[in-house]
C-alpha positions in Angstrom: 3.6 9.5 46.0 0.0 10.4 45.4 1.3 13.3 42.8 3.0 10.4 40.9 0.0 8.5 41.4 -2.6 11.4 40.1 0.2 11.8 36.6 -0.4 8.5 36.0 -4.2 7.5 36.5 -6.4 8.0 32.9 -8.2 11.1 33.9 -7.6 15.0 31.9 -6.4 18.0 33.3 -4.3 19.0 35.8 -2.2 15.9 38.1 -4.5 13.7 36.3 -2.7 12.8 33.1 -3.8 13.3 29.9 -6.1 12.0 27.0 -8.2 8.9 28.9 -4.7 7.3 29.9 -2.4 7.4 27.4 0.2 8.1 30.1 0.9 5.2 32.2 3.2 2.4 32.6 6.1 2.0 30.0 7.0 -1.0 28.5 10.7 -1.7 27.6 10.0 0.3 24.2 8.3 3.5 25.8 4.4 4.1 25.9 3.0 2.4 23.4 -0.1 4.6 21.7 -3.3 3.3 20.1 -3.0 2.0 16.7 -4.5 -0.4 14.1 -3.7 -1.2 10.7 -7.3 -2.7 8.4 -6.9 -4.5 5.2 -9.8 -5.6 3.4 -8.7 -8.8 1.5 -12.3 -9.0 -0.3 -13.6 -7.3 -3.6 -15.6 -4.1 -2.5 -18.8 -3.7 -5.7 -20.5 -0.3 -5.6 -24.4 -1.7 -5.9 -25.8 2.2 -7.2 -24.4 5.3 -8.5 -27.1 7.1 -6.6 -25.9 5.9 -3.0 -22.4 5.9 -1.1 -20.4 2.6 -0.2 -18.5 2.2 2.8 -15.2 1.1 2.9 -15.3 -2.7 4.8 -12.2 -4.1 6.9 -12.2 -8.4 7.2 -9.1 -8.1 8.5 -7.3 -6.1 11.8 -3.2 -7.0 10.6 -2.5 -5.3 14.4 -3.9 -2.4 16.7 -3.9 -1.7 20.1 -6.8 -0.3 21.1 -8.5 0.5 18.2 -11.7 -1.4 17.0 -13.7 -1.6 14.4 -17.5 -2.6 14.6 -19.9 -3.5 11.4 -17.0 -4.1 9.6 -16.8 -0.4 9.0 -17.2 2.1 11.7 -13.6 2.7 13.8 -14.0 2.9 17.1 -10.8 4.8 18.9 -9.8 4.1 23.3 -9.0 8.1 24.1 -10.3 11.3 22.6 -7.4 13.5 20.9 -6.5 13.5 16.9 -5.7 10.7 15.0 -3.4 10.4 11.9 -5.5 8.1 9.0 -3.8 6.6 5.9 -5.4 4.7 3.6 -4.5 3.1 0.2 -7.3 2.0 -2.2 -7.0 -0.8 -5.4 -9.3 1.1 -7.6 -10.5 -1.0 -11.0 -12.5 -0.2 -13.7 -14.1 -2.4 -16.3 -15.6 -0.1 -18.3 -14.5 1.3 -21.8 -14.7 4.8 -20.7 -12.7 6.6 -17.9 -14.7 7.1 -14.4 -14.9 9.2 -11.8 -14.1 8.2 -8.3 -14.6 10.0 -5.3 -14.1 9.0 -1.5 -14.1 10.8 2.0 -14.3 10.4 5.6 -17.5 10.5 7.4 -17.8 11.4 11.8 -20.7 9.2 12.9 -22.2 9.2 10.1 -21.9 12.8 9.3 -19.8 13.7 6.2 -16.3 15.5 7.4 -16.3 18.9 6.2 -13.9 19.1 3.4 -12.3 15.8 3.3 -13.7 15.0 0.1 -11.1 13.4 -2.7 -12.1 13.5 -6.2 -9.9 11.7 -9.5 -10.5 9.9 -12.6 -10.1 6.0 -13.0 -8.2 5.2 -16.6 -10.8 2.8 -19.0 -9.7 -0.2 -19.6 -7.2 -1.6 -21.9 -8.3 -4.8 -22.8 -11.1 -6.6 -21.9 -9.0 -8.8 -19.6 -7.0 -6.1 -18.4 -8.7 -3.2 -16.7 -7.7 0.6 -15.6 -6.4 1.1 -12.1 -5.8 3.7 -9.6 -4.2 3.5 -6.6 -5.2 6.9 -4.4 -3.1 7.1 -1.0 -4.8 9.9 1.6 -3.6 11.2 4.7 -6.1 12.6 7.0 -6.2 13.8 10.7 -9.4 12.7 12.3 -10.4 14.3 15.5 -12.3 12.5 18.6 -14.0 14.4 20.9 -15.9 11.6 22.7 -14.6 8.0 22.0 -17.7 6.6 23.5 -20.0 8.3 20.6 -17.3 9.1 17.9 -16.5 6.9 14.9 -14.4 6.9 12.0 -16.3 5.8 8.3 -14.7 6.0 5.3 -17.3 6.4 2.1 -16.6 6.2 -1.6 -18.7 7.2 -4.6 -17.9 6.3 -8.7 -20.1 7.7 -11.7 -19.8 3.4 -12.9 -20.8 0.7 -11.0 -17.8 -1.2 -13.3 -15.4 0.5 -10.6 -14.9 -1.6 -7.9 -12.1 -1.6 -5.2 -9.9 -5.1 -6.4 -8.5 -7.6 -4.5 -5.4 -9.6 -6.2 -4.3 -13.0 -4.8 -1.1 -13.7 -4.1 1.1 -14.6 -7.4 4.0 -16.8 -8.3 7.3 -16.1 -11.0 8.3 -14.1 -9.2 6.5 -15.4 -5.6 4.4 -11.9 -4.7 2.0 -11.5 -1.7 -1.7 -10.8 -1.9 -3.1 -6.8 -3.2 -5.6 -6.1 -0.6 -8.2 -3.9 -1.7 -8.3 -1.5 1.1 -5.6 -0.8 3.5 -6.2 2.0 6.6 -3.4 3.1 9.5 -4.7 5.1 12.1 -2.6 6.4 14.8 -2.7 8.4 17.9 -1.0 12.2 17.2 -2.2 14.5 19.9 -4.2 14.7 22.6 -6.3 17.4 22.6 
């Protein structure tokens, strides 16, 4: 019928669905909502202590719907709010403990108080350096998925902290360490 019809097309508001078209047609599982899981599988070097680094993605593991463009920026299909989670491999080479900070950024603004702050152990050796691995939780909210986009920026008071990426290893057989790894998931529309 054309109120069935109107409930199921991609507008917002009334008889016209809800959030760009996250109602539609199920598959066998039920609706299934824009997603993506990143992994960076590459070292990540801050260059300056004086400028932020962005958190880089080589590799999209799955999403639907979700993109990311210049490797960094993270592009959503709908407006609504967005649960992030990322992990981090934080390393330090120096003799000294470090400070690390990282946060999210909306098009290139800074988002107000998302801002994480801890402290990177020293090394113990100078084969075996401090890590840290931080795990955030964020919700991210999209007003405009045309215009919006995700960054994630990170600052340390070192350049010798560096996000680290581990190969796999062997005795016992262990997968790869990525450096970064970011889920972000559709919530709530809005």
């Amino acid at each position: 019928t054309a109120a069935a019809a109107a409930w199921m097309a991609m507008g917002s508001g009334a008889g016209g669905g809800f959030a760009g078209g996250i109602r539609g047609f199920q598959n066998s599982n039920g609706i299934i909502l824009p997603h993506a899981m990143l992994i960076s599988n590459l070292d990540q070097a801050l260059v300056s202590t004086t400028a932020e680094k962005l958190l880089t993605y080589d590799v999209v593991a799955l999403s639907n719907g979700i993109r990311v463009v210049d490797n960094s920026k993270i592009y959503v299909p709908c407006g609504g709010q967005y649960l992030v989670t990322f992990t981090l491999q934080v390393s330090n080479r120096s003799n000294a403990v470090q400070e690390f900070e990282v946060w999210a950024k909306d098009t290139g603004v800074n988002y107000p108080s998302s801002r994480t702050r801890f402290d990177v152990p020293a090394r113990k050796t100078s084969s075996v350096w401090g890590h840290a691995v931080p795990a955030i939780t964020g919700i991210f909210t999209v007003n405009d998925p045309t215009t919006n986009y995700l960054e994630i920026a990170w600052w340390a008071s070192s350049t010798d902290v560096f996000l680290e990426y581990y190969e796999a290893d062997t005795t016992p057989t262990r997968p790869e360490i990525p450096s970064v790894i970011l889920t972000i998931n559709f919530v709530s529309a809005m």
